[in-house]
BADRENSE-713525 format. One record per residue: residue in three letters; x, y, z of N, C-alpha, C in turn. Coordinates in nm, 3 decimals. Example, Ala and Ser with C-alpha at 12.3 -4.5 7.8 and 13.67 -1.06 7.14 Angstrom:
{pt "ALA" {1.319 -0.569 0.780} {1.230 -0.450 0.780} {1.320 -0.330 0.780}}
{pt "SER" {1.285 -0.225 0.708} {1.367 -0.106 0.714} {1.290 0.003 0.787}}
//
This chain:
{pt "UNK" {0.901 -0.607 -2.111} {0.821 -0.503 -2.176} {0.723 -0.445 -2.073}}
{pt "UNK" {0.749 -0.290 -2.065} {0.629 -0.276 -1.980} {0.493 -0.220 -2.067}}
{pt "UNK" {0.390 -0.235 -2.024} {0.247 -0.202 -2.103} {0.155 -0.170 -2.022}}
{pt "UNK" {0.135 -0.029 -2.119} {0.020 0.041 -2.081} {-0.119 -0.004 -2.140}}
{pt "UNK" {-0.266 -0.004 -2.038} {-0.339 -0.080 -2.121} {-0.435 0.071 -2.103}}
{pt "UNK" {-0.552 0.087 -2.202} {-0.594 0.213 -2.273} {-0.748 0.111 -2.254}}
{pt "UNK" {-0.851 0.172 -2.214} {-1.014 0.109 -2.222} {-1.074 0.290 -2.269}}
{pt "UNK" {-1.168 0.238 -2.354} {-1.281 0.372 -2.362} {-1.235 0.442 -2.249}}
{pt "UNK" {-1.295 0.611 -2.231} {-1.279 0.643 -2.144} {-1.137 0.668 -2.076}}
{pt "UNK" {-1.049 0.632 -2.074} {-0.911 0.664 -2.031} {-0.879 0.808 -1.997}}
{pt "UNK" {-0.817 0.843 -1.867} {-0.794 1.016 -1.883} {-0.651 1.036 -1.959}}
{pt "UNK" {-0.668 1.149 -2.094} {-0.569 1.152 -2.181} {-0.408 1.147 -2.137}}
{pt "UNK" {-0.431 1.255 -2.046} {-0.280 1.290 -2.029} {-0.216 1.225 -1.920}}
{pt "UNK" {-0.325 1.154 -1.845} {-0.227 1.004 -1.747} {-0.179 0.901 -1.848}}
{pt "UNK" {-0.233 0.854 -1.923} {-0.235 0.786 -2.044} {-0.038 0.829 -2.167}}
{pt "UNK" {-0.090 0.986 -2.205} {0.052 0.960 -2.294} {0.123 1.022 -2.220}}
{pt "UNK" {0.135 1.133 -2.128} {0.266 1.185 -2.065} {0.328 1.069 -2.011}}
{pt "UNK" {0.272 0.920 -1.937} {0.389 0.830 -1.880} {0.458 0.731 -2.045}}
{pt "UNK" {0.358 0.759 -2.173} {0.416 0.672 -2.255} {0.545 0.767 -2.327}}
{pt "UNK" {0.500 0.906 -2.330} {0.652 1.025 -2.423} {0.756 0.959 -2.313}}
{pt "UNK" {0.751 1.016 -2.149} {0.855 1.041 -2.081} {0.925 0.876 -2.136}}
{pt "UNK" {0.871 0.783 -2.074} {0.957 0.677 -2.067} {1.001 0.652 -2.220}}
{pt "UNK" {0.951 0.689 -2.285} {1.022 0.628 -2.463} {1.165 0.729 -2.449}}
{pt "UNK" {1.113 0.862 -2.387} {1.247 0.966 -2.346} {1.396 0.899 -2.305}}
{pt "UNK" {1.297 0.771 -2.213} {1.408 0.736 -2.138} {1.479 0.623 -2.154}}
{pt "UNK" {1.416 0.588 -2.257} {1.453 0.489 -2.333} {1.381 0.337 -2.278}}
{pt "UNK" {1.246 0.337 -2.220} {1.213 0.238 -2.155} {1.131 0.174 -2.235}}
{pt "UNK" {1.137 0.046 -2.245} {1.056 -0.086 -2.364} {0.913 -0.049 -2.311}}
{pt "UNK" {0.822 0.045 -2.382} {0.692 0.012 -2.293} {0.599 0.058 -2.428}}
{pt "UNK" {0.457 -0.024 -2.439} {0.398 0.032 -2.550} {0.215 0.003 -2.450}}
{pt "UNK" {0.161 0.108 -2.580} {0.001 0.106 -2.554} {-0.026 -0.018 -2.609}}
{pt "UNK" {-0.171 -0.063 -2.512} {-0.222 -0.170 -2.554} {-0.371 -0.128 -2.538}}
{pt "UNK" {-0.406 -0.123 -2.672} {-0.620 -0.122 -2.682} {-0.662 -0.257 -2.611}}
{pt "UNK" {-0.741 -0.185 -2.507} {-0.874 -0.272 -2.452} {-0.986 -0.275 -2.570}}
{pt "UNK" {-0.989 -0.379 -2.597} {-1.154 -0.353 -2.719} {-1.101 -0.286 -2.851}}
{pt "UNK" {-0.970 -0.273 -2.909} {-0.937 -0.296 -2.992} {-0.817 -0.139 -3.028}}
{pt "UNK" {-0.769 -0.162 -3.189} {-0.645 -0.069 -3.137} {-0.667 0.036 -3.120}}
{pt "UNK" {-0.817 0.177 -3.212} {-0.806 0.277 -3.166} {-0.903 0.271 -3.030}}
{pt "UNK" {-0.864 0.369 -2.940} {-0.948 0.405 -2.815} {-0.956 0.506 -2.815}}
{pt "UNK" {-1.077 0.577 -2.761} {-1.095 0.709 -2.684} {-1.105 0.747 -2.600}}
{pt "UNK" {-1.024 0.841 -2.537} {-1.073 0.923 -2.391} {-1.122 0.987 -2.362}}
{pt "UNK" {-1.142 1.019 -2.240} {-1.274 1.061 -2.198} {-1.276 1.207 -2.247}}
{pt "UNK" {-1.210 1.306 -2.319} {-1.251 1.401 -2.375} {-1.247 1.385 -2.532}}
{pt "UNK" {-1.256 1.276 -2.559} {-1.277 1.298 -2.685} {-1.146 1.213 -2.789}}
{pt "UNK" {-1.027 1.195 -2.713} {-0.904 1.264 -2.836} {-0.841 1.013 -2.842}}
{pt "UNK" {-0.895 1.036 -2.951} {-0.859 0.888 -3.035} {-0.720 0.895 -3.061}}
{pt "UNK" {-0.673 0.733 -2.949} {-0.577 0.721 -2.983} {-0.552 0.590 -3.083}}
{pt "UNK" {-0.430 0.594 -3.138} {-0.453 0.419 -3.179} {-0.274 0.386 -3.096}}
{pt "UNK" {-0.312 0.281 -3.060} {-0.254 0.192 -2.953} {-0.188 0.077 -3.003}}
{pt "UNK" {-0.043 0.065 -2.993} {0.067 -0.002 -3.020} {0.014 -0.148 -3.055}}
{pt "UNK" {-0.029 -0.208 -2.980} {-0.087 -0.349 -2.988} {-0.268 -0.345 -2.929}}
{pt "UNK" {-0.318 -0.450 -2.938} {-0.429 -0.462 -2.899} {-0.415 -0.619 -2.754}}
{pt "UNK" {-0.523 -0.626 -2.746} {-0.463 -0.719 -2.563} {-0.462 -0.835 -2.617}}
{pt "UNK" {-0.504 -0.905 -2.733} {-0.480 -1.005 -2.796} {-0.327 -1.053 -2.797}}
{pt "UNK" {-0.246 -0.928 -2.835} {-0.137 -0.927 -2.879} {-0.023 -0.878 -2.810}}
{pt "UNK" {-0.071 -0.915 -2.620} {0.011 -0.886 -2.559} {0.096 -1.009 -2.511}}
{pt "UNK" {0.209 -1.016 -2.512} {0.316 -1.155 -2.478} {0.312 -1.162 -2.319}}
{pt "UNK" {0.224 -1.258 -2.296} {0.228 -1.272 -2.162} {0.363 -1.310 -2.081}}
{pt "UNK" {0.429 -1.318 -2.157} {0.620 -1.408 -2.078} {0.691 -1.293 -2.066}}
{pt "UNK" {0.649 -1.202 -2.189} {0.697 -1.062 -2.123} {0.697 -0.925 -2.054}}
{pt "UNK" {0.602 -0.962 -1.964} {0.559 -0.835 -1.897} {0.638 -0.826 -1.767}}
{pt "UNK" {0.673 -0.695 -1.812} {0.773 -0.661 -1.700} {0.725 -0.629 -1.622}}
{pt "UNK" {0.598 -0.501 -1.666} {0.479 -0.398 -1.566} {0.411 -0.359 -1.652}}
{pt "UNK" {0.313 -0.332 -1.538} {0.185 -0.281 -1.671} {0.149 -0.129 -1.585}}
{pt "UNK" {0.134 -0.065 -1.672} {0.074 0.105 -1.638} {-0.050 0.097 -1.615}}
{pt "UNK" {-0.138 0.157 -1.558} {-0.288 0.183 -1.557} {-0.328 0.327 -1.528}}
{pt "UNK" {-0.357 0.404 -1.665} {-0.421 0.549 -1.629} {-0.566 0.556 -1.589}}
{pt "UNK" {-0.596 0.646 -1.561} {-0.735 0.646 -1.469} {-0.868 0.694 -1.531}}
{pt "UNK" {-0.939 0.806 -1.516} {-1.096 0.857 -1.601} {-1.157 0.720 -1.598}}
{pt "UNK" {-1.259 0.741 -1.624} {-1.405 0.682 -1.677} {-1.375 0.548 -1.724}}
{pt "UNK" {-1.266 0.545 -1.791} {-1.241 0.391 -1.860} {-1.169 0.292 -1.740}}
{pt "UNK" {-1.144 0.354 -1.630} {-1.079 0.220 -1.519} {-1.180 0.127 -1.530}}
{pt "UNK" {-1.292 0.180 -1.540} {-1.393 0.100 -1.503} {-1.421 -0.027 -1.631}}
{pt "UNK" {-1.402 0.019 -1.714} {-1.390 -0.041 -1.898} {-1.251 -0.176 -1.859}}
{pt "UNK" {-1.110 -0.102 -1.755} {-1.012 -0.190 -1.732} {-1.038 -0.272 -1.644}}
{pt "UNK" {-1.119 -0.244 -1.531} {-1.169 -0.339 -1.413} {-1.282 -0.460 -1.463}}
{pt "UNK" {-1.310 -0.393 -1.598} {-1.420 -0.535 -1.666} {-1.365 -0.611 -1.717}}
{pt "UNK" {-1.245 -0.577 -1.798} {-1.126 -0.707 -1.861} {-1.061 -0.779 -1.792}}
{pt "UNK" {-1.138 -0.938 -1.796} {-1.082 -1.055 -1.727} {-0.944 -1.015 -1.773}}
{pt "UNK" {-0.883 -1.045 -1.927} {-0.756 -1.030 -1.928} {-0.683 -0.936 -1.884}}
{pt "UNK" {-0.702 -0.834 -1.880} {-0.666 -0.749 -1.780} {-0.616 -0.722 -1.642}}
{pt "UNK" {-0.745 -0.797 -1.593} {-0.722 -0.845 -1.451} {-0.628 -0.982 -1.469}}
{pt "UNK" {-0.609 -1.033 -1.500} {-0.519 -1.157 -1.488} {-0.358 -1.139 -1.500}}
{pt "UNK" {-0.358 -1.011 -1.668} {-0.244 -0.979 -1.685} {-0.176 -0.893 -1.544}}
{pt "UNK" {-0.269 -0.805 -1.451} {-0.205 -0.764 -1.321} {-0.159 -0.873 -1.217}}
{pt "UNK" {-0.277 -1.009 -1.262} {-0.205 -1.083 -1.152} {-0.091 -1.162 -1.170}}
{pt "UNK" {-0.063 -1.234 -1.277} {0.074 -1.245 -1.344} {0.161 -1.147 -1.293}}
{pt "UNK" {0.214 -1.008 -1.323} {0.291 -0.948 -1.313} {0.271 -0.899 -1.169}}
{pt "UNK" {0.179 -0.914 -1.082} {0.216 -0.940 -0.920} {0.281 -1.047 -0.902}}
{pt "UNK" {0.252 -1.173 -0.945} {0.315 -1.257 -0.875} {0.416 -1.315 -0.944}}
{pt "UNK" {0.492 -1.274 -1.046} {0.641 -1.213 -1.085} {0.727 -1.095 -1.011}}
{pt "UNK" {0.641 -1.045 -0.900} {0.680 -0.912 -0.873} {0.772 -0.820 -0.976}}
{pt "UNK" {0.667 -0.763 -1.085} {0.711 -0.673 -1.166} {0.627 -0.576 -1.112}}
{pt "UNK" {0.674 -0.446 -1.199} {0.613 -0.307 -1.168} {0.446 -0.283 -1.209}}
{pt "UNK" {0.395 -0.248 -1.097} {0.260 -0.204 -1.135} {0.267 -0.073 -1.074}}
{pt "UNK" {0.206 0.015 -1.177} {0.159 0.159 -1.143} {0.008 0.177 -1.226}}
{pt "UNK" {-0.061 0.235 -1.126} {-0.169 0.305 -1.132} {-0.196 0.414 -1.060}}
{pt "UNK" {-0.262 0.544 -1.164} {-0.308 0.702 -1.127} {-0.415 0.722 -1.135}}
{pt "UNK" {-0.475 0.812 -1.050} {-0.615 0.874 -1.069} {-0.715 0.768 -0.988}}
{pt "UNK" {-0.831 0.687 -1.052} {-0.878 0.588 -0.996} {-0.858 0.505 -0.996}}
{pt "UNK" {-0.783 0.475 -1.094} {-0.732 0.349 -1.129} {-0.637 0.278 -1.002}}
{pt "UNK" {-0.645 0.307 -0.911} {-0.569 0.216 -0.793} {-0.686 0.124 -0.755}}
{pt "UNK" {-0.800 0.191 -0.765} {-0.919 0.112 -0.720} {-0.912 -0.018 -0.799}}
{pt "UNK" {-0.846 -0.032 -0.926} {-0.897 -0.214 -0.954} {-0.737 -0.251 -0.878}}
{pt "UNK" {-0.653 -0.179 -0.848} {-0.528 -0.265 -0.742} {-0.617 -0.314 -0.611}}
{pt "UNK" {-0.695 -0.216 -0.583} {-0.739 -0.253 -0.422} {-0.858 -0.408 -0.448}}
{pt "UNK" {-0.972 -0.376 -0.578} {-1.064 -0.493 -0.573} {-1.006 -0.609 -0.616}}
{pt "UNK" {-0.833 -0.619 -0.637} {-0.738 -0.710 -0.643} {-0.681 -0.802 -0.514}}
{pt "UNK" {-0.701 -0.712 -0.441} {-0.658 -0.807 -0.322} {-0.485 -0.682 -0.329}}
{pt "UNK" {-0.455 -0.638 -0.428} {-0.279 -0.593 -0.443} {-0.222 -0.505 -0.355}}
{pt "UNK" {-0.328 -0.445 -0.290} {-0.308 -0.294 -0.199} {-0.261 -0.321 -0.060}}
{pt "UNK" {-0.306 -0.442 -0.011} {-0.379 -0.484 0.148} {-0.268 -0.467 0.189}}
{pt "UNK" {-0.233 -0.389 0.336} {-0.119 -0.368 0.369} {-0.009 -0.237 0.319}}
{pt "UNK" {-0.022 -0.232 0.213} {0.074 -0.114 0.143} {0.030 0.026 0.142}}
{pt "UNK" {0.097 0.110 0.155} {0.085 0.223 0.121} {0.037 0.275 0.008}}
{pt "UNK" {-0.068 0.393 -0.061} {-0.076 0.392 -0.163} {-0.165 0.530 -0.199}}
{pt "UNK" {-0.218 0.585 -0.298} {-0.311 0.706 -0.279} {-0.388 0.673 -0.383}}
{pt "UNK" {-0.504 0.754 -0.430} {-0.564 0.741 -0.503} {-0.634 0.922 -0.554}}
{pt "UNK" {-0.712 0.890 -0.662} {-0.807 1.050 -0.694} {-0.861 1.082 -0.513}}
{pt "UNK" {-0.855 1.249 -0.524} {-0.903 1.246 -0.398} {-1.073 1.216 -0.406}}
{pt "UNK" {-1.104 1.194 -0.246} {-1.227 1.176 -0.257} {-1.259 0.990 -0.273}}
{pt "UNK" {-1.188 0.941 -0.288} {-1.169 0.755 -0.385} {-1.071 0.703 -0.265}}
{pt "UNK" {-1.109 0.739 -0.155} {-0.961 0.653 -0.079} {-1.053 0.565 0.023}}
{pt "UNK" {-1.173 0.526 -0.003} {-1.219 0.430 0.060} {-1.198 0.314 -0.016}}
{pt "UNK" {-1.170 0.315 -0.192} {-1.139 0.217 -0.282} {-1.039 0.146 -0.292}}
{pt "UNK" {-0.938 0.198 -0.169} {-0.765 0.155 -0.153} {-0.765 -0.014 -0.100}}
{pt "UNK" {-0.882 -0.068 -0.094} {-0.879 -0.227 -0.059} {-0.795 -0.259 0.074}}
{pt "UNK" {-0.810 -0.176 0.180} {-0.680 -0.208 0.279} {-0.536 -0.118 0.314}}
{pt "UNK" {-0.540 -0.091 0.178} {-0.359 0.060 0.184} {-0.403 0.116 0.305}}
{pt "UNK" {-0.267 0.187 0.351} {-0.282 0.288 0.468} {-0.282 0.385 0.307}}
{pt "UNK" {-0.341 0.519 0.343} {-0.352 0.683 0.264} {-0.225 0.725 0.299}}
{pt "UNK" {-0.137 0.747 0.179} {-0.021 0.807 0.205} {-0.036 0.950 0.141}}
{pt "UNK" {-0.004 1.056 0.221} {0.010 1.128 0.195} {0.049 1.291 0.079}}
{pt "UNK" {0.157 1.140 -0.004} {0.267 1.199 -0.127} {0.166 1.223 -0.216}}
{pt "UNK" {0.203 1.284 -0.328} {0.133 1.282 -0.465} {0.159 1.144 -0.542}}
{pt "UNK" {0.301 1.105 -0.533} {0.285 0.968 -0.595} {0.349 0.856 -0.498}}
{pt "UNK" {0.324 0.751 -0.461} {0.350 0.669 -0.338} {0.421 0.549 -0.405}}
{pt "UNK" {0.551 0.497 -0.405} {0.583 0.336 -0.443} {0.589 0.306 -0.264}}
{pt "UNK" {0.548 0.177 -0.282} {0.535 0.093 -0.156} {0.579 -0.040 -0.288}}
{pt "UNK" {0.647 -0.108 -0.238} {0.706 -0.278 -0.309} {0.723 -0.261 -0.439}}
{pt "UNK" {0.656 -0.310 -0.538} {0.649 -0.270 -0.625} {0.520 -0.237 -0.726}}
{pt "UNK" {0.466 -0.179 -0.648} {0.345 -0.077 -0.698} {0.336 0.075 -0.672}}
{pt "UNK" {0.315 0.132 -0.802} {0.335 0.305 -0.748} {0.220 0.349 -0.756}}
{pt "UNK" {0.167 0.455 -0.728} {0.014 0.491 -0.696} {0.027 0.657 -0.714}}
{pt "UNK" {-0.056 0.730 -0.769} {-0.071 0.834 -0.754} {-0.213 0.903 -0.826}}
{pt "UNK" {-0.181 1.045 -0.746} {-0.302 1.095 -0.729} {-0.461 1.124 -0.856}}
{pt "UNK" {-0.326 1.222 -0.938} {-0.461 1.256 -1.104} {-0.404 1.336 -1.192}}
{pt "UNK" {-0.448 1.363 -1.253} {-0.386 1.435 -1.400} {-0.271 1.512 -1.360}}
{pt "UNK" {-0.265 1.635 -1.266} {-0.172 1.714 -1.209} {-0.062 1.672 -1.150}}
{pt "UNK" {-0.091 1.489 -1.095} {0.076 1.476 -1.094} {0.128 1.379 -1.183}}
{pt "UNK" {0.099 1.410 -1.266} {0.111 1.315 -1.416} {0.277 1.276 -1.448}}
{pt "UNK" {0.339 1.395 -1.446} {0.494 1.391 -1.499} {0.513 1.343 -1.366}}
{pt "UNK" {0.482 1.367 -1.253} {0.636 1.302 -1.131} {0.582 1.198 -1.127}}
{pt "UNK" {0.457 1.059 -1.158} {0.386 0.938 -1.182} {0.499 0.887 -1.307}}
{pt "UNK" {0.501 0.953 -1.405} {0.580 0.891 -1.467} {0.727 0.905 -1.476}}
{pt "UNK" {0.789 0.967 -1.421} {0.940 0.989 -1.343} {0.963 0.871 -1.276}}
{pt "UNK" {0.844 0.889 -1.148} {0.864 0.761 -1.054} {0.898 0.625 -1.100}}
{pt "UNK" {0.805 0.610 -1.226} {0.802 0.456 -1.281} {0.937 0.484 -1.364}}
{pt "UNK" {0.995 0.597 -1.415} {1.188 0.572 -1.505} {1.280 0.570 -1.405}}
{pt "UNK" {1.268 0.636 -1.254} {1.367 0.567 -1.168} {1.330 0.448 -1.119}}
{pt "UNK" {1.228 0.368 -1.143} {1.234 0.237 -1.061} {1.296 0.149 -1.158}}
{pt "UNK" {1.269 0.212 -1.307} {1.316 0.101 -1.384} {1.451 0.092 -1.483}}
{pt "UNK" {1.487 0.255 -1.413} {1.578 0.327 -1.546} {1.733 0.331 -1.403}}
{pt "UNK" {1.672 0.394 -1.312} {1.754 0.453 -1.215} {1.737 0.574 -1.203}}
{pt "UNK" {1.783 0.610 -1.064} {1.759 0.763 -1.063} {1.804 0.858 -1.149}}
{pt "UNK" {1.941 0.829 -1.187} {2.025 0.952 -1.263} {1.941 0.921 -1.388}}
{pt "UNK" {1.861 0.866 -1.475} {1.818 0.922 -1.581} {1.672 0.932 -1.543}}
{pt "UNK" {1.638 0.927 -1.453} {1.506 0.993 -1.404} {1.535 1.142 -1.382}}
{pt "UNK" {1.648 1.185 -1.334} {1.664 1.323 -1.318} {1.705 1.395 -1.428}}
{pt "UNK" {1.759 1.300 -1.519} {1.766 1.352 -1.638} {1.659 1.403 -1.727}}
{pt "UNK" {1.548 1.309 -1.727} {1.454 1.326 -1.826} {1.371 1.447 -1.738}}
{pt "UNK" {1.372 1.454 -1.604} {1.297 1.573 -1.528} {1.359 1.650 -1.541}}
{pt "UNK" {1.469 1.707 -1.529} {1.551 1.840 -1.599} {1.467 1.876 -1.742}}
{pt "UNK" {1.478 1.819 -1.838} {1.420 1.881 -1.972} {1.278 1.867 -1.966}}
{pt "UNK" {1.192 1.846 -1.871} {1.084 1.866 -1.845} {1.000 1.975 -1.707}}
{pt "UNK" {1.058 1.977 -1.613} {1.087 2.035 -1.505} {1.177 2.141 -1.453}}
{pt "UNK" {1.239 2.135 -1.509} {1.344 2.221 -1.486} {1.431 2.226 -1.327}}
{pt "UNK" {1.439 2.065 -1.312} {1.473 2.081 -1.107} {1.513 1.950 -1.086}}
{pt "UNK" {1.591 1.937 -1.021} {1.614 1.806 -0.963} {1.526 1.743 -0.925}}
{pt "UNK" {1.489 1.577 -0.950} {1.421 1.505 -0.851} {1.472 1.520 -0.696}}
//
């Protein structure tokens, strides 16, 4: 199962554009409330969230998503949180984080060495990454990208790592209109 985790504050559309695409693509992944099931983001718009972190199965985490805004900081305060990333590092499952949210990969120790990007302006928070260049960066198995604007190819990236390419290009055709 992969899981997205949601704290106050969350930026909206890093948040559901990677949860539509991948349900698109048919990928096991649901929201999980930090601090309980509905949350809000940082403009306002209440979501309510598949499970709450109580009620996340730790045996099954494949990867966990992390969107970025105001609430990384709400995700960088949850021990469970932080634990559930380190579990699924050292399973080597998929971790992706956008916007600032790379910054709790880097105060992880997860970055050191790897390639990775972050919000611009936030790339002293990379814990060690070399600054890659791309809008969205996989190095091992962590993907990284920039902020709201590269929202759809952030969540593309994470349906070919887990789907394969050909239905990554699939689901970007009816969204994009272009080949990956």
């Amino acid at each position: 199962m992969i899981y997205e985790f949601l704290a106050e504050g969350f930026e909206e559309l890093e948040a559901i554009a990677p949860l539509d695409i991948l349900k698109r693509a048919g990928v096991a992944v649901q929201s999980v409330g930090v601090g309980g099931k509905i949350v809000t983001g940082s403009h306002g718009i209440a979501i309510a969230c598949d499970i709450t972190l109580d009620e996340v199965d730790r045996e099954t985490i494949g990867g966990v998503i992390l969107p970025g805004g105001p609430g990384r900081t709400n995700l960088a305060g949850s021990d469970e949180v932080l634990e559930m990333l380190r579990i699924t590092a050292q399973r080597g499952g998929m971790i992706a984080a956008i916007c600032g949210a790379p910054e709790i990969l880097g105060l992880l120790g997860l970055l050191e060495g790897k390639r990775a990007i972050i919000y611009p302006g936030m790339e002293e928070l990379l814990g060690g990454a070399t600054l890659s260049p791309k809008i969205v960066e996989t190095d091992g198995n962590i993907t990284t990208s920039k902020g709201p604007g590269t929202t759809v190819y952030f969540a593309l990236r994470i349906v070919e790592i887990l789907m394969g390419h050909k239905i990554a290009e699939g689901v970007a055709e009816k969204f994009i209109a272009q080949k990956l």
